[in-house]
N, C-alpha and C positions, 0 to 999 in steps of 0.2 A: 447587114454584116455577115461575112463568113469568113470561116476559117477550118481550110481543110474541107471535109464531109459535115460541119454546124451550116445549117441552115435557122434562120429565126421565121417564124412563123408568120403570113401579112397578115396584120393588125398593127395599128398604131400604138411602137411598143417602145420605152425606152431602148437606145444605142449605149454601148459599153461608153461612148463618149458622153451622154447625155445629162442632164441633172433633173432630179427627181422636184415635182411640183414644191413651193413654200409649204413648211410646218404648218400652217396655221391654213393650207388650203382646207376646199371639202374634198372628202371623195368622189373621185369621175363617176360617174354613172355608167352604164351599161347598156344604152341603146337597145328595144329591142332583142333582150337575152331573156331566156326561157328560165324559168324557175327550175333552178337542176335537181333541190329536192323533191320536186314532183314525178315520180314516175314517169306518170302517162305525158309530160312534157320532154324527159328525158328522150322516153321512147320514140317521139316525134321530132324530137332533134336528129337523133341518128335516122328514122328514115328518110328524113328530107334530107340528108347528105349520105344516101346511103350505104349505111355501115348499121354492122350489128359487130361484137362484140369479139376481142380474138382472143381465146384460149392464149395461145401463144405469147401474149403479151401479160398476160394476168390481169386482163380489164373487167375488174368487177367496180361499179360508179359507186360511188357513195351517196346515196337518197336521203340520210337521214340526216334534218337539220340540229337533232340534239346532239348527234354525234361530233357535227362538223363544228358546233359549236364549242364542244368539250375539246378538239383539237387547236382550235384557234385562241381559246382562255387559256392552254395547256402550256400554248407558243411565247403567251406572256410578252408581245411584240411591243418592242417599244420605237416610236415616230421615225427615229434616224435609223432601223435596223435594216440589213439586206438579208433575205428570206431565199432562201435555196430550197427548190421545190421537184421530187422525181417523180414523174406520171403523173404530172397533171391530167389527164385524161380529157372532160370535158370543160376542165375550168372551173368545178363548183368549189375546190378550196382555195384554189387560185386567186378568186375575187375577194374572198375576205382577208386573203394575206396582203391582196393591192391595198386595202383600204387601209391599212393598218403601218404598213413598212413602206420607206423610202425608196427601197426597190423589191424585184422580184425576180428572180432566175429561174425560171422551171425549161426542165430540161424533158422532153419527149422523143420518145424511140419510134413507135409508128406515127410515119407521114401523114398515111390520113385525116390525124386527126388535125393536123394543121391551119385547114378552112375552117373545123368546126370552132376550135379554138382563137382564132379571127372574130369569128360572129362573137363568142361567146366572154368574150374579154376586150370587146369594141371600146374605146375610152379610158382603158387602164394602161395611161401613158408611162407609168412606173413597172410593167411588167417586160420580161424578156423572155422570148422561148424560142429554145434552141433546140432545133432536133440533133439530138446525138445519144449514143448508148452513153448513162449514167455510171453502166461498169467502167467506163473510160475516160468520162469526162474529167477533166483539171481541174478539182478543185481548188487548188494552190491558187487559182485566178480571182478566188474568192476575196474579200475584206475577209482578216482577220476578225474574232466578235460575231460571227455571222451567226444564223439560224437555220438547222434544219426543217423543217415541218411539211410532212408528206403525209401520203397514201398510200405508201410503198407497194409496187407490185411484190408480191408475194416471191417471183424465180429471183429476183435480185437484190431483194431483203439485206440479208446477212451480209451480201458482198457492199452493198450499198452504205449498212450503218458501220463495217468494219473500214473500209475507205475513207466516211466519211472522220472519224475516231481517230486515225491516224492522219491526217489531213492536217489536223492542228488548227485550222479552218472556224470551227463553228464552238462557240459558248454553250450551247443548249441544241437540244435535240428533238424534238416531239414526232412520234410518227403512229400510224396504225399498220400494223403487222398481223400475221396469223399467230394466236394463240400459242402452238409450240413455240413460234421462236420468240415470242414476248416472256415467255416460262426460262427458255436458254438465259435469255437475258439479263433477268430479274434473277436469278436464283440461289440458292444459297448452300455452300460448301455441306454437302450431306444429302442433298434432296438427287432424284432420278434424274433432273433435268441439268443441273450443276455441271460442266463442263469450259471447256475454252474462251467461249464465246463469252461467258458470265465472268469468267475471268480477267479477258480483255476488255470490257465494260469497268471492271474495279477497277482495271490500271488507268485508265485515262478519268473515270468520274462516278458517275452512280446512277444506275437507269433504277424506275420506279413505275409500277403498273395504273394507269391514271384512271381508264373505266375497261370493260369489254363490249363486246359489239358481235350481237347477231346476226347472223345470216342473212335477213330479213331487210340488216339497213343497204343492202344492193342489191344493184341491177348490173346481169343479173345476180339471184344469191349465189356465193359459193358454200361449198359442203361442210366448212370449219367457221369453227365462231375468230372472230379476232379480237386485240388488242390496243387498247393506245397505252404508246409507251411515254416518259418522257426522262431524258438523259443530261441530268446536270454534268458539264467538261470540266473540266480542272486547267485551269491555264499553263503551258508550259511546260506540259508533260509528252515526254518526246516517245515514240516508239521503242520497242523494245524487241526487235526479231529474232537473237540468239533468245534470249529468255520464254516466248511464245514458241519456239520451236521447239524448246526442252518441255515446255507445257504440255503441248501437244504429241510431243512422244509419252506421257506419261496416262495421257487419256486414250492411245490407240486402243487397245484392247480392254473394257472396263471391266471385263471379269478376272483381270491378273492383276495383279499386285503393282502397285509404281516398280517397286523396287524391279520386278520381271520385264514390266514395262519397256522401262529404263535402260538395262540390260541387252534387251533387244533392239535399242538404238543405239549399243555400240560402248557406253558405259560398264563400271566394275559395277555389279551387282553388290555385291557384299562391303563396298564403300557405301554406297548409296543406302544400303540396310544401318550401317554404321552410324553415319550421319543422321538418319532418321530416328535413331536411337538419343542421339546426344540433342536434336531438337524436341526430343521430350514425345517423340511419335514411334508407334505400332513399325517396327519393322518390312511388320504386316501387308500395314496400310494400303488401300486404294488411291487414288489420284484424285475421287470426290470429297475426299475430308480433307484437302490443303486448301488453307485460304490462301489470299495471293502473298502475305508475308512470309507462310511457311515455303509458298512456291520459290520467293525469293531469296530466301536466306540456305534450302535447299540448293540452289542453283549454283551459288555463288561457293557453294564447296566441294560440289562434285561436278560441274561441267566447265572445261577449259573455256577462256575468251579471251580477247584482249581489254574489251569494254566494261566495266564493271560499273556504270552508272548508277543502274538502279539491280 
């Protein structure tokens, strides 16, 4: 299958045409695949297809089986689900999502690892890998219901889980992230890490911190500890782009004031203090003490639209 610059990966892998094995099959087996929680087999995978590891890509493997386990319990997959999956890497969470869901879409950016991913998902006729950047991929292509559950490279995190949020695409969300931005996400109106992002997470559902994850559980380590995240979606909740841009004009600078903030995107300053007055708020105020109702009921009296949805 292709389309455009997607490529699928050779290994016997479901087609977008295809239908996934009977409920009541076993899981395919795995021919011949390396135990990915073990290190020293990892490391001996990538040199018999030699490769080592690329910065560039953000490939740090996940070795540890408690982890991958606490990701895939996290995923809560059930028989008939389709599992969207970014950076698969070597395939070690990739197999337990085959075993579990009806399908599998994992989407890979470098090529290389193409072959290895071949060996290493030999028999998981319910998987699909497509190389294409995940910044771009359509997920709109998805079943509605779907599931995220990843490993997310760390450079295309944010753009990945914000895509995926507005997508409208997936029910639930599980992923491992770096530590700050599992903090952005999770956080709560007041705290240093409270911003946009935490914001945009309220409006479509509720992300919630599941464990953390040292250094230690990859190859190789990287320098920050991580996160697994997981994000209950709300069904039916549409984007909201005038309202997140107001948002985000309010959080540019966090040492001014909204109301300055504000101001300087082009707003009446002294409306804006107004308003904030008759919602029962600090003139004052900063941008990290609005929850998303205040953001909302703000918005809807001092910024012009046509759309007044939410």
């Amino acid at each position: 299958m292709s389309r455009g610059d997607r490529q699928v990966a050779p290994h016997p892998a479901r087609s977008a045409g295809g239908g996934p094995a009977g409920e009541d099959a076993e899981p395919a087996p795995h021919p011949g695949a390396a135990s990915l929680t073990a290190p020293s087999q990892v490391s001996a995978l990538l040199r018999r297809h030699g490769l080592t590891p690329d910065k560039g890509f953000s490939q740090n493997y996940l070795v540890d089986a408690s982890v991958l386990q606490a990701i895939v319990a996290a995923a809560d997959i059930a028989p008939g689900d389709t599992v969207f999956e970014v950076g698969p890497g070597l395939g070690v969470l990739t197999r337990e999502l085959a075993k579990r869901a009806a399908r599998v879409v994992s989407v890979e950016l470098d090529r290389r690892l193409l072959d290895v991913l071949g060996e290493t998902l030999a028999g998981a006729d319910n998987v699909e890998v497509v190389q294409d950047d995940a910044a771009r991929f359509d997920m709109a292509a998805l079943e509605p219901g779907s599931l995220l559950v990843s490993n997310l490279p760390y450079s295309v995190a944010t753009t990945v889980v914000t895509r995926a949020l507005e997508s409208g695409r997936f029910r639930r969300m599980v992923f491992l992230v770096q530590r700050e931005v599992a903090d952005r996400l999770t956080a709560a109106p007041g705290s240093s890490a409270y911003g946009s992002l935490s914001l945009l997470v309220a409006h479509f559902g509720h992300a919630r911190r599941v464990r953390h994850v040292a250094p230690g559980a990859f190859l190789p380590a990287p320098k920050v500890t991580s996160t697994v995240v997981r994000v209950e979606v709300e069904e039916g909740v549409a984007p909201d782009p005038e309202l997140f841009a107001f948002i985000r004009s309010g959080f540019a600078h966090r040492r001014k004031t909204l109301a300055k903030n504000l101001a300087m995107a082009g707003l009446n300053r002294e409306r804006v203090r107004e308003k904030l007055t008759q919602l029962g708020l600090d003139p004052r105020v900063r941008a990290e003490a609005l929850d998303l109702a205040s953001f909302r009921a703000l918005f809807a009296e001092v910024a012009p639209r046509t759309d007044r949805r939410r």
